[in-house]
VEXVODREN-56151 format. One record per atom (N, C-alpha, C, O, CB): x, y, z; residue in one letter. Coordinates in steps of 0.1 Angstrom, whole numbers, plus 5000, padded with zeros to 4 digits. Glycine has a CB too. Example, Ala and Ser with C-alpha at 12.3 -4.5 7.8 and 13.67 -1.06 7.14 Angstrom:
<nodes>
513249435078a
512349555078a
513249675078a
514249675085a
511349555090a
512849785071s
513749895071s
512950005079s
513450115080s
514149945057s
</nodes>
This chain:
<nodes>
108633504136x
108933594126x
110433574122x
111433554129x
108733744131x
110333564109x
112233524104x
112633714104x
111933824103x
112433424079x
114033694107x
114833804106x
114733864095x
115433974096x
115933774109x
114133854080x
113733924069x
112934014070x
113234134068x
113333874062x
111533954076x
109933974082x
110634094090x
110034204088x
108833834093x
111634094099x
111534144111x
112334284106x
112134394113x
112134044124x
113034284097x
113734374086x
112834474077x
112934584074x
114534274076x
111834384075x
110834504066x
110134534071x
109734634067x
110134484055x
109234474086x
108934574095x
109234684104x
108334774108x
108634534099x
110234684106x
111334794108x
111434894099x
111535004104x
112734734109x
111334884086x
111434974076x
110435034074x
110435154073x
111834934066x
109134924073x
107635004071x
107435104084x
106835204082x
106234874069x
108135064098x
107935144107x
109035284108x
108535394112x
107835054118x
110135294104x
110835384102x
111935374095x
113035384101x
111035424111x
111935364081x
113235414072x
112735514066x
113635564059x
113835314061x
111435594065x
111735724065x
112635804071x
113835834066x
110935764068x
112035844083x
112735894092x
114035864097x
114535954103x
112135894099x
114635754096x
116035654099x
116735704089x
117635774092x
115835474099x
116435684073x
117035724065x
117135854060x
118135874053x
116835684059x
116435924063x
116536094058x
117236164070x
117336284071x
114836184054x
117836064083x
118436094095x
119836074091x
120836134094x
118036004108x
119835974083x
121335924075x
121635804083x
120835734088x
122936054075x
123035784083x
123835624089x
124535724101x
124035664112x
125435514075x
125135794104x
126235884113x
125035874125x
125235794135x
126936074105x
123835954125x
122935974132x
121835884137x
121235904147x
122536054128x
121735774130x
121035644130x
122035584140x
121835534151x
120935564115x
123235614131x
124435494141x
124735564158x
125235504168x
126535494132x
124235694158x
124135744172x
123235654182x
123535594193x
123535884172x
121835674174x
120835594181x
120735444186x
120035384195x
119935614176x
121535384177x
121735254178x
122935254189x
122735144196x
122035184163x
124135314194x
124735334203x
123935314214x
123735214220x
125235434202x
123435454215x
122335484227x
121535344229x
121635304240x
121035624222x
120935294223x
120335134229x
120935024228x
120334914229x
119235074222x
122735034227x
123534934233x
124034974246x
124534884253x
124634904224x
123835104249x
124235144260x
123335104271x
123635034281x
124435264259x
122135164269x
120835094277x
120634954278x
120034894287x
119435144270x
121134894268x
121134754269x
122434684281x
122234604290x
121434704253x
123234734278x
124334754291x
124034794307x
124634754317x
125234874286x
123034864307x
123234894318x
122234764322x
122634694331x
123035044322x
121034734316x
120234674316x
120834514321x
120334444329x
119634704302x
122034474314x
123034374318x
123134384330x
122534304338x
124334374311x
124134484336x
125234494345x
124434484353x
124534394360x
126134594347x
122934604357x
122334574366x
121434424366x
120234404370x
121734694368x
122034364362x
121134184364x
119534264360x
119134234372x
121234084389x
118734304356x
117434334351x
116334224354x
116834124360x
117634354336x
115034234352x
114234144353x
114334094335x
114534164326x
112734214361x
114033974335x
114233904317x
113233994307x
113533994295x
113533704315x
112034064312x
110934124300x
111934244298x
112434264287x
109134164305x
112234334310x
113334454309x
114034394297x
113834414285x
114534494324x
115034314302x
116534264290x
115634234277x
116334254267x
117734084295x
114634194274x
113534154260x
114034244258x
115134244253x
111934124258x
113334354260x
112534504252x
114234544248x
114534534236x
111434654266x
115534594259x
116634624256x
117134544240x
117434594229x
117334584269x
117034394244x
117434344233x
116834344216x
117334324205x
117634234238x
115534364219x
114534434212x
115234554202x
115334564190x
113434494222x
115534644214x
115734764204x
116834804198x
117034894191x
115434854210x
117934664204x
118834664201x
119034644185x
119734714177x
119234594208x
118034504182x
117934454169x
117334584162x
117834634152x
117134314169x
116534604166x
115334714156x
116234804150x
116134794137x
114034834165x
117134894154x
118234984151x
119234904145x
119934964136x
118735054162x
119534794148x
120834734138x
120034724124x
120534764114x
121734554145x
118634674124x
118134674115x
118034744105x
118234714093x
117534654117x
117734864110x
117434994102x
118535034098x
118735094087x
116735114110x
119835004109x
121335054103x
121634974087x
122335024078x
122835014117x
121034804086x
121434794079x
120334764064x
120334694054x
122334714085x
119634834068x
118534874058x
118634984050x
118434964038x
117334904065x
119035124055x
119735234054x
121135224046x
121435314037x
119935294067x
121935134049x
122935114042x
122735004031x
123734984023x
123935094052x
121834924029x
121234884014x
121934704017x
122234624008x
122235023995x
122134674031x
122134544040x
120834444040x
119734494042x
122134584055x
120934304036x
119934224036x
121034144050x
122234114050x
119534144018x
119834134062x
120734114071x
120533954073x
121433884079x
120334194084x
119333874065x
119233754063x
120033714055x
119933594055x
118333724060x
121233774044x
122433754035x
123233774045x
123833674049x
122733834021x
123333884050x
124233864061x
124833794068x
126133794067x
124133894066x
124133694078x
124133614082x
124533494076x
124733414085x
123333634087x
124833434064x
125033364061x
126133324066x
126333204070x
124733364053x
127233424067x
128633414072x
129033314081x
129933244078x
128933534077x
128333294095x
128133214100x
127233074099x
127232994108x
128033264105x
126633054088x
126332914085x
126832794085x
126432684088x
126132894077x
128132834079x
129232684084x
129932664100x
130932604105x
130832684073x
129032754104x
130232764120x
131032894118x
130932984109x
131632604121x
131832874128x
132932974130x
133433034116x
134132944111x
134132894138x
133533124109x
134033194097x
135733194098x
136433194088x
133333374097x
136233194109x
137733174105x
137933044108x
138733014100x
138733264112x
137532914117x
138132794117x
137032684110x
137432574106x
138632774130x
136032724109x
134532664106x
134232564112x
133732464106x
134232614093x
134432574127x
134432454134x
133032554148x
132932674150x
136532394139x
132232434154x
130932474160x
131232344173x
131232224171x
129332464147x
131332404181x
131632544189x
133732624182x
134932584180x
131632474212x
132832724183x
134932794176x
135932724185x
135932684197x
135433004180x
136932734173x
138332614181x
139732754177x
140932734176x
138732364167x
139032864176x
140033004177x
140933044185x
140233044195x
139533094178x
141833084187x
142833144198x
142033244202x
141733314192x
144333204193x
141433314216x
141433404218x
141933504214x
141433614215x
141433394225x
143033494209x
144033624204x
143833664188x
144233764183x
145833574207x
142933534181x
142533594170x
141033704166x
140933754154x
142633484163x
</nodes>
């Protein structure tokens, strides 16, 4: 599934409800499953656990940027040349930037 596909299924499954929740309240929930995704890390997890975490991670960034009128496959382009501030793959950045 390309990250588009995976964008408008997300929506057909909840931008009702995501969107008439708004971005402030959406952006709560999307918290709440970086957090679970965290713990999901720290405690070393079994890999299907970290799937689903990372799963729902995406599903909500999705919807966050569905709701806010985001094509997350334009998005991404940013990174197509590599690194966006040195454009170099693997980044050749100062940590400090």
């Amino acid at each position: 599934m390309e990250l588009s596909e995976f964008q408008r299924q997300i929506e057909r499954i909840y931008f009702e409800r995501d969107n008439s929740r708004g971005t402030g309240g959406t952006f709560l929930w999307f918290i709440e499953e970086v957090g679970e995704l965290a713990t999901a890390l720290r405690q070393a997890g079994d890999k299907a656990e970290l799937a689903e975490e990372f799963a729902d991670v995406l599903a909500w960034l999705c919807t966050l940027a569905s709701i806010s009128g985001i094509e997350l496959e334009e998005a991404i382009k940013k990174y197509a040349d590599g690194c966006p501030g040195c454009r170099q793959t693997p980044c050749s950045c100062s940590e400090k930037n």
